[in-house]
C-alpha positions, 0 to 999 in steps of 0.5 A: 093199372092204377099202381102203374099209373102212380109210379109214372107219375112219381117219376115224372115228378122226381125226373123233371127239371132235375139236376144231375146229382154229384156221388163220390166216385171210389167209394163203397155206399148206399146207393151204389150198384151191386155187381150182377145186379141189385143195390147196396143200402146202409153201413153198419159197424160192428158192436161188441164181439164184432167191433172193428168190422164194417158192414153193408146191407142189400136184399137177401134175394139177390145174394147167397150167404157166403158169397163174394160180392162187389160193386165197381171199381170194387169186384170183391170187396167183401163176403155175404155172412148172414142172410134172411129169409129171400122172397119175404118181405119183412125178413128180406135182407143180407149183411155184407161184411167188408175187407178191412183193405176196404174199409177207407171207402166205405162212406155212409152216406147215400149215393147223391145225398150226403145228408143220409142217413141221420139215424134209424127211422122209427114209427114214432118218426113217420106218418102215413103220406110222408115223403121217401127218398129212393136210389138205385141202379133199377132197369131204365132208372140206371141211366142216369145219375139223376134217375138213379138217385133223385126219386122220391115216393110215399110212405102208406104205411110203417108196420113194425117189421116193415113198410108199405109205400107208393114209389118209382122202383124196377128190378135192380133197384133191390136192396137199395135204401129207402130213405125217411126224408124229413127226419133223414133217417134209415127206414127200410130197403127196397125189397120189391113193388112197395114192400120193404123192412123196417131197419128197426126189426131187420137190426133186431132179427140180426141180434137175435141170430148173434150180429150186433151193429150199430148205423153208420150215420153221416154224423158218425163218418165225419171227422173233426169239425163235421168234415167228410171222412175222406176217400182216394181220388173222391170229389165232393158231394153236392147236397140235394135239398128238400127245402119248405115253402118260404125258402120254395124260391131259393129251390135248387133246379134239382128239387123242383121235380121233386116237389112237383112229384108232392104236386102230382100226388096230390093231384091222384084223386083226378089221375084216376079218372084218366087211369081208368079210361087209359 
């Protein structure tokens, strides 16, 4: 009861006041919605043997290895070639490897938040109480653009192979990313209830069984000036901002909900109360 009310309460904060969130449409990203279900997470490029490939990520459980896989407007877009370990959290991840007919709309950017990712969150990055930043195409949560890409949660705890954390997710929303919001870095995908693996030892088991990748940040997806690769028939994104409490008044609409979630888990003590009798 306890865990049901707190994500009611998260996403109350993520949902209230928020603005509509622009993606980019045609592109192949974090974020995005698998066909049959579940969510893309991060881009990778190849390294070494595997240069000139480009990868995508997603939750092992929702995929078969040698599988073909699509998101919309994209139904086959590329093929599952290695796969952890299904319903285990901490191995629970797949790499998918696009077509290089696909490559032009692959963007590493998350649905919604063209800030994300900035790199591969590491321990050293994180402290219990930190803020995440989840998408994807969950039950109920894919309505919208807002629900599915403006929720945001709590990180609990960063083992080394994975993460527990407190936040608004339901079936749909596996294999999504799970963004650390102050250092904007890749930190883990959603595997299931607050649950997830470490980047970090998801990119060292995939070395250990012979793929080597390397992120695919917004920095690195980004052309001469720091100008957005581009993709056919896209529009540009708008960036949703987690902006501190001197620039609070200069808030877009949009993050309003998200700071009122940081208010309501600060608020948890006294929520008990009411969860208990409720």
């Amino acid at each position: 009861m306890m865990l049901r009310c707190l994500i009611a309460l998260l996403t109350l904060g993520a949902l209230v006041l928020a603005a509509p969130a622009s993606a980019t449409p045609g592109a192949i990203q974090p974020g995005d919605q698998l066909v049959g279900g579940g969510t893309l997470s991060f881009v990778f490029d190849g390294v070494g043997e595997h240069a000139g490939k480009v990868y995508i990520t997603t939750a092992a459980h929702i995929v078969d290895e040698g599988e073909s896989v699509g998101s919309l407007p994209y139904e086959n877009f590329g093929t599952v070639v290695l796969r952890g370990t299904p319903g285990v959290h901490e191995k629970d991840w797949a790499f998918i490897e696009v077509k290089p007919e696909f490559h032009q709309y692959v963007k590493a950017a998350v649905k919604g938040h063209p800030e994300y990712p900035t790199g591969i969150a590491t321990k050293q990055d994180t402290f219990a109480g930190d803020l995440l930043q989840f998408s994807g195409y969950g039950a109920f949560f894919q309505m919208t653009p807002t629900t599915q890409e403006q929720r945001v949660g709590v990180l609990l705890a960063h083992e080394p192979t994975f993460v527990r954390f407190v936040g608004p997710g339901t079936p749909g929303d596996s294999g999504g990313p799970i963004v650390h919001v102050e250092s904007g870095k890749a930190l883990s995908l959603h595997f299931g209830p607050g649950l997830g693996p470490t980047y970090d030892s998801i990119l060292s088991q995939a070395a250990e069984r012979g793929l080597t990748v390397m992120l695919r940040t917004v920095e690195s997806d980004s052309g001469a000036g720091g100008a957005e690769r581009d993709v056919p028939n896209s529009t540009a994104s708008t960036r949703a901002a987690y902006p501190d409490a001197e620039a609070a008044k200069e808030m877009p609409v949009g993050a309003l909900g998200n700071a009122l979630a940081v208010v309501l888990i600060a608020l948890l003590p006294r929520s008990r109360r009411w969860c208990r009798r409720n």
